[in-house]
N, C-alpha and C positions, 0 to 999 in steps of 0.2 A: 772906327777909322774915319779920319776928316776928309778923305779921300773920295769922292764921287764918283767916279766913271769905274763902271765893272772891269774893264783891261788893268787899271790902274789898282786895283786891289787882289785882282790877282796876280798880277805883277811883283805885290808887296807878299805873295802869299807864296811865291816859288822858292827864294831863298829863304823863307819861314820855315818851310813843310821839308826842304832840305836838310836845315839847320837841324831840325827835330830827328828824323831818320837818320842824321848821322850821329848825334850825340845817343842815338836809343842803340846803337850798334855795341857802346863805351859800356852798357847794362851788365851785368852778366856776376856770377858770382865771384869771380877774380876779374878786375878791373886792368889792361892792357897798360904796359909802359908805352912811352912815344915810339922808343928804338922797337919794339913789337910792332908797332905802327906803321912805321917808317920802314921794316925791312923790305918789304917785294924794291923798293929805290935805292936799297943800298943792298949790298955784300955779303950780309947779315948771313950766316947758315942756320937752317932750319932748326924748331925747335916746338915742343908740344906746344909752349903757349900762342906764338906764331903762327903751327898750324889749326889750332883753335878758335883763332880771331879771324885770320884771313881767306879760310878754308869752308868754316863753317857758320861763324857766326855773322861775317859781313854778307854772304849770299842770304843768310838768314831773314837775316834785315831785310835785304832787297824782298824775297817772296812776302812776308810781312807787308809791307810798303805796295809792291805789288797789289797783291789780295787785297790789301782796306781801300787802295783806290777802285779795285773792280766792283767790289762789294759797294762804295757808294754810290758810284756810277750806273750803277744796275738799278739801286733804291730812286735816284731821279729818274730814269729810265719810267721805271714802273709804276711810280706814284705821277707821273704826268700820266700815261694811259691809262689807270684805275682813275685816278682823279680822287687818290684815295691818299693822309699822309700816312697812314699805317701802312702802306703795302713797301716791300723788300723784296729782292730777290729770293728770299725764302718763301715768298706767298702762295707760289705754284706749285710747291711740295718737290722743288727739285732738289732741295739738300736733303728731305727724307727719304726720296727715293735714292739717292747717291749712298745714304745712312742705310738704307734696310743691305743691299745689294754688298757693301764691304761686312755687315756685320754678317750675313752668308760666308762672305769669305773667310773670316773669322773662324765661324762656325763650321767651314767645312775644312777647315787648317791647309787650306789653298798658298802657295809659297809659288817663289819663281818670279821671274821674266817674261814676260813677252816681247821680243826684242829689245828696246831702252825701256819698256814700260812695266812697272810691280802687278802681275796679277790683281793684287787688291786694289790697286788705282783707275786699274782697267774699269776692273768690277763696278766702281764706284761712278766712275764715266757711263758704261751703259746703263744704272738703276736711274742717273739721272736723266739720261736718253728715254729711258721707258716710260719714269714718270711724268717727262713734257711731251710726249707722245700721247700717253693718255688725255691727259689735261687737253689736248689738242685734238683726239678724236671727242671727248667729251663735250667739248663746247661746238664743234662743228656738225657734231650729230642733233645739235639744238640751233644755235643763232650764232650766223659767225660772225656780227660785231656786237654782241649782247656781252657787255665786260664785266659785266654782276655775276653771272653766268660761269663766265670764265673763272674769275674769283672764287666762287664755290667750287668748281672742278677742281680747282689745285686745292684747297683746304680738304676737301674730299681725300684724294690721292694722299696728301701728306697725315690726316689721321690715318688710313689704309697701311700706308707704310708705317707708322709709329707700331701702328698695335704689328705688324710683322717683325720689328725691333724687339715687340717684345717677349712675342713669342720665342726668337733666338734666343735671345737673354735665358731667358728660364729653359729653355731645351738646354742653355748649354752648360758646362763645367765650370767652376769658381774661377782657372785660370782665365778660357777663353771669353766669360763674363767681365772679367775685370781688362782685357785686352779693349773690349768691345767698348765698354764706360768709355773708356781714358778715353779714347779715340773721337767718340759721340762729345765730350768735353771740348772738342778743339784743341789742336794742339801742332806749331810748328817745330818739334822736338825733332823729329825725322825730316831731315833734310835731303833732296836729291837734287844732284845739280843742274837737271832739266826740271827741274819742276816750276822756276820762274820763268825760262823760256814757254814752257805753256800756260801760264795764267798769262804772262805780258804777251803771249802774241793772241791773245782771245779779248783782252783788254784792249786792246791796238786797234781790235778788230771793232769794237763795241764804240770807243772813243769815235774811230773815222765814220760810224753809222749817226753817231748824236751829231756830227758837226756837219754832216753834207743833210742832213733832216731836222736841224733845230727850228726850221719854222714850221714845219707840220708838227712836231712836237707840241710845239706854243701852241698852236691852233689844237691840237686833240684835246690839250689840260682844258681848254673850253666845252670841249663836246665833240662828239662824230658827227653830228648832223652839220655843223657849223662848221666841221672843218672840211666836211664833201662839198658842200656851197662853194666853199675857197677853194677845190680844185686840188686837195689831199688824197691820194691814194690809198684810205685807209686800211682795209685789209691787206694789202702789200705794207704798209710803213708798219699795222700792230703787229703780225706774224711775223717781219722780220726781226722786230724788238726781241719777239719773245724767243726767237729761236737762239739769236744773239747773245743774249741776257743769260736763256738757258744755257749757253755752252760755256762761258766766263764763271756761269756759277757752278756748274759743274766741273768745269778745273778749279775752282778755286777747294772745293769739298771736296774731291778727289784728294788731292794733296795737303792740307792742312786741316780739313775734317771740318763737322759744320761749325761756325762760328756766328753768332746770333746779335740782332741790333745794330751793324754798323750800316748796314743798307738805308737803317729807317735811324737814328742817330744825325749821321755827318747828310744827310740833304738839310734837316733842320739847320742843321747848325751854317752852312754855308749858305743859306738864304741868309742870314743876317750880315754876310759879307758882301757874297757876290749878285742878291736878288732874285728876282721868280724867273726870268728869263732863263732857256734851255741851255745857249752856248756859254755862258760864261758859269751857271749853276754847274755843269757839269762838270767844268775844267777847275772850278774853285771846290767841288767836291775831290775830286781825286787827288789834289793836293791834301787837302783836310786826311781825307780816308788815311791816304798813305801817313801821313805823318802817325795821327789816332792808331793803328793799329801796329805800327810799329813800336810805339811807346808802348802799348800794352804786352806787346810780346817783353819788350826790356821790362816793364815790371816784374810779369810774369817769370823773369829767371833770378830776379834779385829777392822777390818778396817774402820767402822761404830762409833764404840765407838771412836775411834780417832780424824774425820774426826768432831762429836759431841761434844769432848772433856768429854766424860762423857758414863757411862755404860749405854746400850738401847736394847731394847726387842727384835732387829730382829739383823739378821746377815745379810754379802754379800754371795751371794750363791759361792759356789765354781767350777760350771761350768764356770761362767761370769767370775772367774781370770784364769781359766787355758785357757778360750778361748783367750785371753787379752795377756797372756803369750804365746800362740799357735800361737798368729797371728804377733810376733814381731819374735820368731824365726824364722815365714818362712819367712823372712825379712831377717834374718839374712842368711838362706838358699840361698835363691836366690842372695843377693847378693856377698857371699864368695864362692859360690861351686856351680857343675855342680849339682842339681839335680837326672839326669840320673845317677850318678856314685857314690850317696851318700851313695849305700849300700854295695858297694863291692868294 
């Protein structure tokens, strides 16, 4: 971009990331006419492809869009207070603990409601609660700003809960095994129409915490020490991140299952747009995010039909291309740039 000033290319990034999420909506194994398009504006009476498009797959889009901006949000988040570019919202094992707690559910053939809420979604909300609980009594029982520390806690917790994954897995049945896979894949197959109301208002919540603290942010990616001189309130600004972070990523696994890379993907990638600074990183991430994983959810329902030549009842799940995608970047990572230096 010839463009200089950070406001100014995110500015050029809004109708971009727009453009992108609404043409990934168009995705799908039968492609919408306009008049399917066009009916909730005109007259039109109802019809499967209609309620197909505007019922399920445009809210579709939006959680998609949703999630990839919380998920990048989260990875700047947390790669400024690690000081780490590896670290994501998955670092603190709270999509594994979200992963063991539904795959229980699974395994105990748990069904129902809990008022608006799926039993398994529930489930999945508290594993991710226990896991950043842990994580949180673990590093407070040692150094509360020692972030190496903390880092190891959550890596801790998240193998902890893998091998509990796996134990279910093998405890249980072919069906409820194979229920369990799909799920652990990522996948926004299952839609409910509150489920973008709580990733977006956990998002909302995370966005308004980066933007009224993006200069303690700035000052932490340098150091705690350096940012307590400056008059940062660090235990208050990291424990909020992390609670923050934790509850966004937790809805987002709840409802769409774990989905891997895009936390530690789209910060890279928006540094080379919007810069290392916090407020504009962040707000050029969630555009990025969203646009990225909503494309990948539209692949994800066309790439099967393609590969068939013809429209088919299942889709690719959308974890397996962002991992797929995840794993050539850090290819690309390692082989262009130091790693250690890729955040600042």
């Amino acid at each position: 971009m010839r463009t200089r000033s950070p406001a100014a290319r995110i500015a050029l990034l809004i109708p971009i990331a727009l453009l992108i999420v609404g043409a990934s909506a168009l995705l799908g194994p039968t492609a919408p006419s306009w008049g399917e398009m066009l009916a909730p504006w005109r007259s039109t009476p109802d019809s499967p492809a209609i309620n197909t498009f505007w019922r399920f797959r445009v809210p579709r889009t939006g959680l998609a869009a949703a999630a990839g901006a919380g998920l990048a949000v989260g990875g700047v988040i947390l790669q400024a207070l690690f000081r780490n570019p590896l670290a994501e919202p998955y670092t603190l094992g709270i999509a594994s603990g979200a992963s063991l707690a539904a795959a229980i559910g699974f395994f105990c053939g748990v069904t129902g409601y809990v008022g608006w809420l799926p039993i398994r979604t529930l489930l999945a909300l508290i594993g991710a609660a226990g896991a950043l609980s842990a994580v949180y009594l673990m590093a407070r029982c040692r150094r509360q700003h020692d972030m190496t520390y903390l880092l190891l806690a959550g890596v801790c917790v998240a193998y902890l809960s893998a091998a509990g994954i796996l134990l279910v897995t093998f405890l249980a049945d072919a069906t409820v095994t194979n229920e369990i896979v799909i799920w652990l894949m990522g996948s926004l197959g299952v839609y409910r129409p509150l489920a973008s109301v709580e990733v977006i208002s956990a998002l909302v919540l995370v966005l308004a915490f980066a933007i009224l603290s993006h200069r303690a942010l700035d000052l932490l990616a340098l150091g705690e020490q350096l940012s307590a001189t400056r008059g940062v309130a660090v235990s208050r600004i990291v424990w909020t991140a992390f609670v923050l972070v934790g509850l966004l990523t937790a809805a987002i696994v709840a409802n769409c299952g774990p989905i891997g890379f895009v936390g530690l993907m789209v910060p890279h990638i928006a540094r080379t747009f919007c810069g290392v600074r916090t407020l504009p990183l962040v707000l050029g991430s969630a555009l990025i995010g969203a646009a990225f994983l909503a494309t990948c959810d539209g692949l994800g329902r066309v790439t099967l039909s393609i590969v068939h030549q013809r429209p088919i009842g299942y889709e690719f799940p959308v974890g397996v291309i962002t991992n797929i995608l995840g794993a050539v970047f850090f290819f690309y990572l390692l082989a262009t740039r130091d790693p250690a230096r890729a955040t600042r």
